[in-house]
N, C-alpha and C positions, 0 to 999 in steps of 0.2 A: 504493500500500500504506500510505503513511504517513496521508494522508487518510482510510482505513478507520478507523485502529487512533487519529486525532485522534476520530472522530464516535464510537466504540466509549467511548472515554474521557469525552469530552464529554456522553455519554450515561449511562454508568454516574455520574458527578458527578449530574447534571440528578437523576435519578433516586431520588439519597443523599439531594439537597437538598430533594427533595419528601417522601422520606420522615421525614424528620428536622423539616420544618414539619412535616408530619400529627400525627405525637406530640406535638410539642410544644403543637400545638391541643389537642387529646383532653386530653390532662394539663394542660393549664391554662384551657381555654376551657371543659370538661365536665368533672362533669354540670350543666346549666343547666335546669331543672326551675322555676325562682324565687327568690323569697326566702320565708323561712318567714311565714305569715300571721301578724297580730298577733292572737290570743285568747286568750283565759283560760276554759281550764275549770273549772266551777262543782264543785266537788266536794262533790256531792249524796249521801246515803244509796242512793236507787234508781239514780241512775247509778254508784257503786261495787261494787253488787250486782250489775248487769249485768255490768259492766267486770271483774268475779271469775268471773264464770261465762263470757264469753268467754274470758278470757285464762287460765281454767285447764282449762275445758272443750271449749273449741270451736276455737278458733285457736292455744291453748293457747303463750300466749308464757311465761308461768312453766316450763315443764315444760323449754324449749329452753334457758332462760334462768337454767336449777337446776341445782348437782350430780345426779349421780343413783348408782346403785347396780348396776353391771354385773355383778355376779353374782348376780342374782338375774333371774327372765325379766320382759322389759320396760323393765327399767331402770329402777325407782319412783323419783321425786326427792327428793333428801333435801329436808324441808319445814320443815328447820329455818335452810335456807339459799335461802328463795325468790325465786328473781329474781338471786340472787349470780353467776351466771355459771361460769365457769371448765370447760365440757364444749370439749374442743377435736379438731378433723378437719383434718388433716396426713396426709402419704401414707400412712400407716398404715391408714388408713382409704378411701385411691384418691381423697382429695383433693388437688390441685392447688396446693400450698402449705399455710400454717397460718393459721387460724383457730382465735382462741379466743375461747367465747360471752362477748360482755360484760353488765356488770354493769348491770342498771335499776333498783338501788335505788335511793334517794332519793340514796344517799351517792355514787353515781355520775353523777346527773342532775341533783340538786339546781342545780346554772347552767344547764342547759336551757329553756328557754321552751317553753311547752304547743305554739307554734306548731312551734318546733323539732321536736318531740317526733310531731309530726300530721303535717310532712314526711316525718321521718324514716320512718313507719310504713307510709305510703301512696306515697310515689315513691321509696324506696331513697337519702336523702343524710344524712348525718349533719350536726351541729352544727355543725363545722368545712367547710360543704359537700365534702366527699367521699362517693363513692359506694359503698353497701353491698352486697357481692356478693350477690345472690339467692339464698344458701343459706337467708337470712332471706326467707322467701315473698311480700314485700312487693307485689308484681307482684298477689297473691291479696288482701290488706289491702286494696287501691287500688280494688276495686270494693264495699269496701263502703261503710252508711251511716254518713252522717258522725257522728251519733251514737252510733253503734256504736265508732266509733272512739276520740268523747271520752268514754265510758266504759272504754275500755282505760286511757287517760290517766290518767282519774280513779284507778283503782282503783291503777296502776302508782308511782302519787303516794303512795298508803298502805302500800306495802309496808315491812318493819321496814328501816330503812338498816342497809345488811350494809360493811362495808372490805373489800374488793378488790378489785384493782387486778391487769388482764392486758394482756401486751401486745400492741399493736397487729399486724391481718393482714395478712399478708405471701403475695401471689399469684406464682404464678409465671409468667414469658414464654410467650405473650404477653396471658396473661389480667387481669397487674398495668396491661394500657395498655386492654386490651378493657372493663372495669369501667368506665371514666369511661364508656365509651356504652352502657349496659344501665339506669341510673334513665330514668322518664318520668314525666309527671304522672299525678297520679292523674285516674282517671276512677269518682268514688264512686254508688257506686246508693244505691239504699230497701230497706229493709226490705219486701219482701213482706207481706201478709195471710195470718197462720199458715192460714189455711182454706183455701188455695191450696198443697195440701202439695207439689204439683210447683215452681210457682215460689221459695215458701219453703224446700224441701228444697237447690232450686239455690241459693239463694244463701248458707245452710249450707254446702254442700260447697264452693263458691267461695271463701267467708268461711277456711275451715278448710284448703284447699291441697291437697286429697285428687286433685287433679289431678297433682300433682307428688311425687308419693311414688309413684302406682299407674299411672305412664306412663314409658315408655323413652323414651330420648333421647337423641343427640347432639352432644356440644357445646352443652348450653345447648337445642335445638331437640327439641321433642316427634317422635318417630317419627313421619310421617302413617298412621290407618289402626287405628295402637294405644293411642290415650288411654282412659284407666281401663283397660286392659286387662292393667295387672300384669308381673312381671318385670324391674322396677331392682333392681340390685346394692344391697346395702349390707354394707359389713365390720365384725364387730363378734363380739369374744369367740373368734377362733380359726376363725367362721365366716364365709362368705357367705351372708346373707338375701335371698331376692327378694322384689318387694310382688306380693300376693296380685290376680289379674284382677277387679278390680268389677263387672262390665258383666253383662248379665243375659243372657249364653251359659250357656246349659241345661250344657256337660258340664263348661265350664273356669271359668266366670265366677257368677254368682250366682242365674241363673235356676232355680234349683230350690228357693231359699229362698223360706222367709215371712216376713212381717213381725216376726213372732211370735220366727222363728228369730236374725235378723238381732238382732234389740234382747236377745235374750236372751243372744246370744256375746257383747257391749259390757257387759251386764251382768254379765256370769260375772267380770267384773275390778275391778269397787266398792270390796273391800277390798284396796288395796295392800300391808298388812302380812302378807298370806297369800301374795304373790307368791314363788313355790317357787327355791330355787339353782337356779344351772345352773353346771355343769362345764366347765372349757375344752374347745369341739369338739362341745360340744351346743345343741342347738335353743336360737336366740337371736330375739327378734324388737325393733325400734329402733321401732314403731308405740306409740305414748303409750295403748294399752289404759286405766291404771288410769285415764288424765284423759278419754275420750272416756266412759267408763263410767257419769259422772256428769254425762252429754248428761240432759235427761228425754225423758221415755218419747214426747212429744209431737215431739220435735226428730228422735228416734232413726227414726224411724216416716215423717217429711218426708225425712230421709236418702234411708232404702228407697225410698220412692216415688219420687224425684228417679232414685236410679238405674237403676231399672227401665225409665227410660224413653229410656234409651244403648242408639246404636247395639249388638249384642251384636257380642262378639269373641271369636272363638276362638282363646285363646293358653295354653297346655298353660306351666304356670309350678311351674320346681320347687324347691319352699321353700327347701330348705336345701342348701349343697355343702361340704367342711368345705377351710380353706383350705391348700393345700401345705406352709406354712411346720409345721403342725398335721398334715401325713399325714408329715412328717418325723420327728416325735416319737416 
């Protein structure tokens, strides 16, 4: 009996001590991605006009990375503070700890190196190599062109330096140890031939992260079966929002639209300042409308056609549910 309850003990040690390396690997050996490349981007007129029309239209890092205006539908971002940071997701919102968006002004980044900065965006590690939780879609950055990228740079580089300063995220057990293993290197493509509206619409929608907003998931892991096909949670304003099914399912998903139709809903949202109140407990949506709106009409068009050509899914997705703490009231 003693023998049992030695191997029982001996084992439950063995076992502490393995797991006690493992973390202490993870947290101090990851994330190992590299070291950031030595470059300098040029900060060009035509690559900051790109790098503004990605990063407020397409990938739309300003919008995540702005105050915004919660009672109003959309959430339009205050534009007088762009890139300042400060929108934060804490359980309030069925996040997993606190996050709050930081700052990429200049007055935040300014000791950054452009390399730093190309890391950061494309494999998920910050400055300080620590890894940045994937609520920032960098996983979707990583496949684009590199170009593309150092036009974000560029542009990111000219924004008005704003002072603010938020503090650092804070995950909870065991997602604060699981984080060091989720950056990887990037694997950057090309730019597609706009004429090629399937393959340039793909790398649009890849570019922009519309995977990851309009697909259930898991822990971190896509549904199999339901990509694009709509129905994530999001909490916001008293209610729950789900994202709307993409996929070109004739009764739930997008198959009965035109091209026509599709670029004209993105468009119906141009002017942010007409973006109507909304009430606690009414129709909210956290989709960046006013900034995809001012996609052109040529990009809007590559979209539809990319998606049209998804699997279709049938998944019955229903907008809005108002949340308990709100049917309390």
């Amino acid at each position: 009996m003693k023998k049992v309850v030695k191997i029982i003990v001996y084992s439950a040690i063995v076992l502490v001590v393995l797991v006690i390396t493992a973390v202490v690997y993870i947290t101090t050996a990851l994330p190992n991605v590299g070291e950031p490349e030595n470059i300098k981007v040029e900060l060009t007129p035509s690559r900051i006009a790109r790098g503004k029309y990605l990063a407020t239209n397409v990938v739309v890092c300003v919008d995540c990375h702005s105050p915004h205006d919660w009672n109003r539908l959309g959430g339009p971002m205050d534009t007088t503070r762009l890139g300042a940071g400060g929108e934060k997701f804490d359980a309030g919102v069925g996040f997993p700890g606190s996050v709050v968006v930081p700052n990429i002004t200049p007055y935040n980044l300014k000791s950054w190196t452009d390399g730093e900065l190309f890391r950061a965006i494309t494999t998920g590690v910050r400055k300080d190599g620590s890894a940045i939780f994937p609520l920032m879609p960098w996983k979707f950055y990583s496949k684009m062109d590199r170009e593309d990228v150092y036009a974000i740079i560029a542009y990111v580089r000219t924004l008005k330096p704003i002072e603010a300063t938020h503090p650092k995220a804070s995950l909870d057990f065991p997602l604060n140890i699981l984080v060091h293993t989720m950056p990887q290197k990037a694997e950057l493509g090309k730019i597609p031939n706009p004429a090629d509206s399937v393959a340039y619409g793909k790398y649009l929608v890849t570019s922009a992260g519309c995977m990851d907003c309009h697909s259930q998931d898991n822990n971190g892991e896509y549904l199999p079966g339901l990509e694009y096909a709509g129905g994530k949670a999001f909490k916001v304003g008293g209610v729950t929002v789900h994202s709307a099914n993409i996929t070109p399912d004739a009764k739930t998903g997008l198959g009965n639209w035109t091209s026509e139709q599709f670029v004209a809903r993105f468009k119906s949202y141009a002017d942010a300042s007409k973006a109507p109140l909304v009430k606690p407990g009414e129709f909210q949506t956290i989709m960046p409308w006013w900034n995809y709106a001012n996609m052109t009409e040529t990009d809007l068009k590559a979209v539809y056609t990319y998606l049209r050509t998804l699997k279709p899914v049938k998944n019955e997705v229903t907008k809005i549910t108002v949340n308990s703490a709100q049917n309390s009231m």
